[in-house]
Residue frames as qw, qx, qy, qz and C-alpha x, y, z in Angstrom:
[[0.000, 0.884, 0.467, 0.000, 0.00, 0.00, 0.00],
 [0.078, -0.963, 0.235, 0.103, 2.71, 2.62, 0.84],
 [0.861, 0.384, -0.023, 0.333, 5.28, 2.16, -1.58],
 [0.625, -0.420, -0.042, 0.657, 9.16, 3.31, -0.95],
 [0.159, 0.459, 0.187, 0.854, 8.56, 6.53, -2.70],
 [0.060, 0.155, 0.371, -0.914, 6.12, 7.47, -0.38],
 [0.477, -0.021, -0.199, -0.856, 2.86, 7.03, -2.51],
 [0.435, 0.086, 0.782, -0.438, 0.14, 5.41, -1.45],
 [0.520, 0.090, -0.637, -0.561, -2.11, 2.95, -4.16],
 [0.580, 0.017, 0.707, -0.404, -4.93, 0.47, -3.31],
 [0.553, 0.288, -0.565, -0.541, -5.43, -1.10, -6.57],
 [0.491, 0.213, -0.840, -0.083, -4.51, -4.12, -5.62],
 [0.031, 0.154, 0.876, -0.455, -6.29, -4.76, -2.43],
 [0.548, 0.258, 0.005, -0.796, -9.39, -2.68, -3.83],
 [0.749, 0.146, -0.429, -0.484, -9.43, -5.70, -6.62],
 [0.211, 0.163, -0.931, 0.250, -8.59, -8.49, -4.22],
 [0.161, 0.020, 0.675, -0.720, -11.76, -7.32, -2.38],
 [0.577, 0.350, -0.466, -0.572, -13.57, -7.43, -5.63],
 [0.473, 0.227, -0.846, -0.100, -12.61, -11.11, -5.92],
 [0.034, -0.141, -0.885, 0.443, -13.53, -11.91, -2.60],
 [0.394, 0.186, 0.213, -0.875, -16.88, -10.33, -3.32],
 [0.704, 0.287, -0.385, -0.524, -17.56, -12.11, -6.48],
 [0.202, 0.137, -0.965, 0.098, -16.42, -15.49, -4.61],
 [0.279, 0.231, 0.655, -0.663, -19.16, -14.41, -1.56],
 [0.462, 0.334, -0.036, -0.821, -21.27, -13.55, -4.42],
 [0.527, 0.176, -0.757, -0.345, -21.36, -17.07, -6.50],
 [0.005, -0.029, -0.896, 0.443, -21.49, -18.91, -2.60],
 [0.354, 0.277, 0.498, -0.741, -24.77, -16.90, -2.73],
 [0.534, 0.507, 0.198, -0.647, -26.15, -16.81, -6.21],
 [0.852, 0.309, 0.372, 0.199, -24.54, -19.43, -8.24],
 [0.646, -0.221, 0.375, 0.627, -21.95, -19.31, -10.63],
 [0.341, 0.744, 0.059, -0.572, -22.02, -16.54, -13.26],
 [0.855, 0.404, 0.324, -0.043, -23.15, -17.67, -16.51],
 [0.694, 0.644, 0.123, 0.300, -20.51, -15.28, -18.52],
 [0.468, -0.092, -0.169, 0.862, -18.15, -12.43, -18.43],
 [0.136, -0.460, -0.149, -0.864, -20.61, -9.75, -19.22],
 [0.594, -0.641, -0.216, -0.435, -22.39, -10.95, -16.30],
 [0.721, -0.202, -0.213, 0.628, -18.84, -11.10, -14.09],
 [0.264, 0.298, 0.074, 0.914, -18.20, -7.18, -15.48],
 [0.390, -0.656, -0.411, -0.499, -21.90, -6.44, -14.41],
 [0.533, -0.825, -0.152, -0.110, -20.77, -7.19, -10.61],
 [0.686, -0.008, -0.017, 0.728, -17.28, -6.76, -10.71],
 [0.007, -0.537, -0.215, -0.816, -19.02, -2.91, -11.86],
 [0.509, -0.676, -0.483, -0.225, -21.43, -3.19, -8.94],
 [0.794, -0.344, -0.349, 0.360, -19.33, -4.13, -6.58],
 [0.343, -0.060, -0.127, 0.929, -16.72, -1.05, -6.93],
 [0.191, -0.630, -0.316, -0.683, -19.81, 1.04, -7.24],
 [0.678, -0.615, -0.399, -0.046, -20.58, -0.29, -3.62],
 [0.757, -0.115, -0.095, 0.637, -17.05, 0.02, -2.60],
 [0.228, 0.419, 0.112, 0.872, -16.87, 3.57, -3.97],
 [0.429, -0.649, -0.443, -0.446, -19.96, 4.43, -1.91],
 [0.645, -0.716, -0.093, 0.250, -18.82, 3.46, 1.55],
 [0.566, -0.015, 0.005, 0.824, -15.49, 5.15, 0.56],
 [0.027, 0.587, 0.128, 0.799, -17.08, 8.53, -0.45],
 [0.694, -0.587, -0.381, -0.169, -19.57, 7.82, 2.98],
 [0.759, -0.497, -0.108, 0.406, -16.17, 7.47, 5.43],
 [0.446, 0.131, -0.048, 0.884, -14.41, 10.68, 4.02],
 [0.211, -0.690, -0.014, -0.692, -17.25, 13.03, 3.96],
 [0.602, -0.676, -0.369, -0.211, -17.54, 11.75, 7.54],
 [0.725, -0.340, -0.089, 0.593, -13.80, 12.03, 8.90],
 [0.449, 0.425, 0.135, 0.775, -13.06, 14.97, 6.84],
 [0.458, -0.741, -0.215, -0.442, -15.24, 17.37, 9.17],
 [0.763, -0.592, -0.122, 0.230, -13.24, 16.47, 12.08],
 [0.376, -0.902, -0.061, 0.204, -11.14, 18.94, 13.96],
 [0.748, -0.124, 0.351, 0.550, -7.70, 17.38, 13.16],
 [0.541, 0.475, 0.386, 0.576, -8.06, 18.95, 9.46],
 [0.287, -0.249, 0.103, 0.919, -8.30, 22.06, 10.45],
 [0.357, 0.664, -0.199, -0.627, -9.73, 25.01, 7.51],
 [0.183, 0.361, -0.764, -0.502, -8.13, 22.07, 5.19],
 [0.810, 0.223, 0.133, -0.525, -10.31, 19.79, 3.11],
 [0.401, -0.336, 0.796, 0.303, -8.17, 16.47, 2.98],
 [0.689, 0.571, 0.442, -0.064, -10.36, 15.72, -0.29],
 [0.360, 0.932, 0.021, -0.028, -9.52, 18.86, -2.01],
 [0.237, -0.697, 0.625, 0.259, -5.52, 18.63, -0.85],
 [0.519, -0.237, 0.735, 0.367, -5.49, 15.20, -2.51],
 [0.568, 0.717, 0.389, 0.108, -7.51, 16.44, -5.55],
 [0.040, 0.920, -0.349, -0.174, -4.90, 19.53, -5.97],
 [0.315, -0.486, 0.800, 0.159, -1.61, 17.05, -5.40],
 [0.589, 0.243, 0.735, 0.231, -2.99, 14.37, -8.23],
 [0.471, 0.849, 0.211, -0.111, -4.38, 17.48, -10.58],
 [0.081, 0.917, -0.328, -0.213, -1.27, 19.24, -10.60],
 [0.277, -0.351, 0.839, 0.310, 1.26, 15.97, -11.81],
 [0.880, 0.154, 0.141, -0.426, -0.41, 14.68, -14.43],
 [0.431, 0.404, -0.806, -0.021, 2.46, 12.53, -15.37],
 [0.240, -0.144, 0.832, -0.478, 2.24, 10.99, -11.86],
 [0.674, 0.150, 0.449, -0.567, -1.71, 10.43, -12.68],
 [0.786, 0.373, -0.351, -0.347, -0.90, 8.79, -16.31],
 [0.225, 0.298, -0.908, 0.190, 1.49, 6.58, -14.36],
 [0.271, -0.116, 0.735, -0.611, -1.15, 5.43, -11.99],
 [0.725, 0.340, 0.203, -0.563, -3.71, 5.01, -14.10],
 [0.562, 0.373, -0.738, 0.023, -0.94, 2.47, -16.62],
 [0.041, 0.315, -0.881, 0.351, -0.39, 0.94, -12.98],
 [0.560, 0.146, 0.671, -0.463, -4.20, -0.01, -12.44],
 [0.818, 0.300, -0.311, -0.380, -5.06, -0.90, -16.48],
 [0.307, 0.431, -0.845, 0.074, -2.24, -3.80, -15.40],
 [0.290, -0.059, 0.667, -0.684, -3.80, -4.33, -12.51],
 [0.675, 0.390, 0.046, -0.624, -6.85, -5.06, -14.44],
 [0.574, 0.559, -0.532, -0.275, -5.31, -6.59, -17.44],
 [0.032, 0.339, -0.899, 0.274, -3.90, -9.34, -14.91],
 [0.423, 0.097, 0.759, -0.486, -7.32, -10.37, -13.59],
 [0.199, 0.424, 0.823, 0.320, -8.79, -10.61, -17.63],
 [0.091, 0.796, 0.569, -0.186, -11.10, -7.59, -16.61],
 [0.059, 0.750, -0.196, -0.629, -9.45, -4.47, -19.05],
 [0.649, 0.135, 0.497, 0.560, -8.69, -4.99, -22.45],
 [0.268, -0.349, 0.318, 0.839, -7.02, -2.41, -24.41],
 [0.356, 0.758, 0.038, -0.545, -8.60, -0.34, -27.38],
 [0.780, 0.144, 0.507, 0.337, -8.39, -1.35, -30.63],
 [0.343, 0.930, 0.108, 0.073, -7.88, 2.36, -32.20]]
């Protein structure tokens, strides 16, 4: 998660939790039939994920600690302003993808 540069990335445990979802999820509802119906909750799932994630910032962010600062906005500034940094991250999670089958590259 914190890497020896200093930057922090959750791809990889984000889609690990994914996996475990879609394991909990077959235990419950049987095996999915295809991939378009794998993509369908593989989509859900980070949808869900995204939720409680937006849910536990607006709720911590408000707290004293921060101050006048809006730890949202600081890490929306500090990813706007590099976009190298953000085309590198975003190469580091199509892989990420690309590894589990669930990205596939453009054909243009």
């Amino acid at each position: 998660m914190i890497r020896p540069d200093g930057t922090i990335h959750f791809t990889e445990e984000l889609l690990n939790l994914v996996d475990r979802f879609l394991e909990d999820y077959e235990d419950i509802e049987g095996t999915l039939k295809d991939e378009l119906d794998r993509s369908l909750v593989t989509a859900y799932a980070l949808c869900a994920i995204n939720c409680d994630l937006e849910l536990l910032s607006e709720c911590l962010e408000s707290q004293q600690i921060f101050g006048h600062l809006n730890p949202r906005r600081v890490l929306d500034e500090c990813s706007d302003k590099n976009p190298e940094t953000r085309a590198r991250r975003r190469a580091e999670a199509i892989r990420a993808l690309q590894q589990r089958s669930w990205y596939e590259a453009d054909n243009n």
